[in-house]
C-alpha positions as CSV (number, residue, x, y, z in Angstrom):
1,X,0.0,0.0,0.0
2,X,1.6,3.6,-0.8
3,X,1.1,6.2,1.4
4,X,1.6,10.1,1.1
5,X,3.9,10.7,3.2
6,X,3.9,14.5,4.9
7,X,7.2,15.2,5.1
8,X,8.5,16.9,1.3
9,X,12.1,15.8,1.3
10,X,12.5,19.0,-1.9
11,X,11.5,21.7,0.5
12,X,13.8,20.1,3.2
13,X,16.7,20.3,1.1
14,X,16.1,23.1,-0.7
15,X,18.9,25.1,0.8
16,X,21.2,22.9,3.3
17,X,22.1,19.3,3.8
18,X,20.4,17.3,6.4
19,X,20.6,14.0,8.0
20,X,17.4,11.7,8.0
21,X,16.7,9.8,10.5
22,X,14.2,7.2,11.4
23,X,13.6,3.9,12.1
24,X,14.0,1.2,10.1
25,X,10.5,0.2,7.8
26,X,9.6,3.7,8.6
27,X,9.7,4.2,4.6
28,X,13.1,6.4,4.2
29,X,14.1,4.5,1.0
30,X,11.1,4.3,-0.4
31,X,10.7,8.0,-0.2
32,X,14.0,9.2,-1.7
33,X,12.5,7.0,-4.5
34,X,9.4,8.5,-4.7
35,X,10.2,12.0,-4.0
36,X,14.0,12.5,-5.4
37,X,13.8,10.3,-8.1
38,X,16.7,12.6,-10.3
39,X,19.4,12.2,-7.2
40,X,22.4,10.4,-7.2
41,X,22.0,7.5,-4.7
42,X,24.7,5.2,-2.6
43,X,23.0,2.6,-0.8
44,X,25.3,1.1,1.8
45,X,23.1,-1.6,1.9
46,X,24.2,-2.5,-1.3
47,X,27.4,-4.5,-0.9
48,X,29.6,-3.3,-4.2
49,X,28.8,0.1,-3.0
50,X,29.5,-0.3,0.5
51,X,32.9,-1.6,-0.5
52,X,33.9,0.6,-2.9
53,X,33.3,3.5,-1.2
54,X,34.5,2.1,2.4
55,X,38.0,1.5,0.5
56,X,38.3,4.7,-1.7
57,X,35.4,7.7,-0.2
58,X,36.7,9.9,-3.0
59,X,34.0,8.1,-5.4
60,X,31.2,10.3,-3.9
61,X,33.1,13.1,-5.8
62,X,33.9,11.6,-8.8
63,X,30.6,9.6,-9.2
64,X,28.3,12.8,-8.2
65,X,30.7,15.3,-10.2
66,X,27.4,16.3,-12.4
67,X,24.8,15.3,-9.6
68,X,23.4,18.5,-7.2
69,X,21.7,16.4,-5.0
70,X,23.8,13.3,-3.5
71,X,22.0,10.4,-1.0
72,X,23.8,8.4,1.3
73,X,21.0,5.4,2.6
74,X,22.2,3.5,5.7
75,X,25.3,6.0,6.7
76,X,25.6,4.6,9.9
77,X,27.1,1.4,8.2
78,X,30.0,3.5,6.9
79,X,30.9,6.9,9.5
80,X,34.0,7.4,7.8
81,X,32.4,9.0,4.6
82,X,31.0,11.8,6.5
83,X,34.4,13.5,6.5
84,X,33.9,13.1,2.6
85,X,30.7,14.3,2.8
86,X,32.3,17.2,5.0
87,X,35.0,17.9,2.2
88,X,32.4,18.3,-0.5
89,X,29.6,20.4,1.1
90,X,32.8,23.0,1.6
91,X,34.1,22.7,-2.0
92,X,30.8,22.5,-3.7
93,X,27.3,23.4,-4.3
94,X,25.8,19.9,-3.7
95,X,23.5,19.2,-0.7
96,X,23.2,15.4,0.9
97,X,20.7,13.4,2.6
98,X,22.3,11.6,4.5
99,X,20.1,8.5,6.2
100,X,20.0,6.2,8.9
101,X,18.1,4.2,11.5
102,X,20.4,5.3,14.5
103,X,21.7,8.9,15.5
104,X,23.0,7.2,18.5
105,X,25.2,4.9,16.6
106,X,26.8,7.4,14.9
107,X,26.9,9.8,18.0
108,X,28.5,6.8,20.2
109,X,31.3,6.3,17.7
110,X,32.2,9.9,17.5
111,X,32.1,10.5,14.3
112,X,31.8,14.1,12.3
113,X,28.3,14.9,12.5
114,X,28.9,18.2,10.3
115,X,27.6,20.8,12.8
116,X,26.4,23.8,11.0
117,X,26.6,21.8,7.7
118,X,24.0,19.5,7.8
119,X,20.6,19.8,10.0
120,X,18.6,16.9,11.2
121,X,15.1,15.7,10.1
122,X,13.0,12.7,11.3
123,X,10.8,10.0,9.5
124,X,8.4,8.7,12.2
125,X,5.5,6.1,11.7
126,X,2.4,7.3,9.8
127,X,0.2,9.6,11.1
128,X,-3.5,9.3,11.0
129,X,-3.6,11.9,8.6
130,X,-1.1,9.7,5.9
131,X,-3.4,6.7,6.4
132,X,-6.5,6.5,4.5
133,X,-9.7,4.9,7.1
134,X,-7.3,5.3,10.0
135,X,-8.3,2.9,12.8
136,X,-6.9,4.0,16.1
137,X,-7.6,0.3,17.7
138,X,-5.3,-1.3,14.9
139,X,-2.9,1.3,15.1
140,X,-2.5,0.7,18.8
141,X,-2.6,-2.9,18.1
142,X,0.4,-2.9,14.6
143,X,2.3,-0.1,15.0
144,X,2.2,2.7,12.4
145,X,5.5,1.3,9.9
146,X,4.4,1.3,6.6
147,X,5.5,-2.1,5.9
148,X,3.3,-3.1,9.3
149,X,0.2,-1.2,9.4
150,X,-1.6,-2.6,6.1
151,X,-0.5,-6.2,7.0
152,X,-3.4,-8.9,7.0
153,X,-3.3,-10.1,10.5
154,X,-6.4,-11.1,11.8
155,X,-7.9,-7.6,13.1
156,X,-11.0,-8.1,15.8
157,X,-14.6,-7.1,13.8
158,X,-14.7,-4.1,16.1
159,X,-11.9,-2.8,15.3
160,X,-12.4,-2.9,11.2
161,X,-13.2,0.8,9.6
162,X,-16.7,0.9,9.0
């Protein structure tokens, strides 16, 4: 099921670089998808990026050279590559997303979280008004994760919309 999500990931990034974070299923990836579909993406989760650019960080640059808007999905797995990222928002015009399920991870390993160069945003759960016949009983019951909320679990009668 697709949802319309409330956050606008263009107007966030209109003017500085931020950090997204949320947790995981909350729908990050698929929303960089939907709503930045002309950005040059590095997803850490894919493992020939996450090598590549865990042994030479420099490939952000020359990958992105024509790219104004550069996504890093899953930065936590990688840290290192925010001093890259650091480097480039300096030298250049581009603004990054940067994701991740964990501020905490990265905070813990005291990594460079590019203060006064990137701001923070956060993808919660859906909200009753990004769910269509919101049911506060099953929400209470599922969670609000997109990937959770329209499962097909067996949902008491009174608790159905009507």
């Amino acid at each position: 099921m697709e949802y319309e999500r409330l956050l606008n990931l263009p107007d966030l990034l209109a003017k500085k670089s931020f950090f997204l974070f949320g947790p995981r299923g909350a729908g990050k990836t698929y929303l960089i998808r939907k709503q930045l579909p002309g950005a040059k993406v590095f997803d850490l989760l894919h493992a020939p990026t996450f090598g590549r650019l865990g042994r030479y960080p420099t490939l952000i640059e020359e990958e992105s050279k024509d790219d104004d808007l550069v996504v890093i999905d899953e930065i936590q797995k990688s840290p290192r590559l925010l001093d890259e990222v650091h480097r480039l928002i300096e030298k250049s015009s581009r603004r990054f997303l940067l994701t991740g399920s964990s501020a905490r991870k990265l905070k813990r390993g005291g990594v460079n979280l590019l203060p006064g160069r990137a701001w923070e945003a956060r993808l919660f759960p859906l909200t009753f008004k990004e769910i269509h016949n919101f049911v506060l009983e099953k929400y209470l019951l599922v969670g609000g994760l997109p990937v959770v909320y329209p499962s097909r679990m067996r949902i008491p009668e009174f608790m159905e919309a009507g």
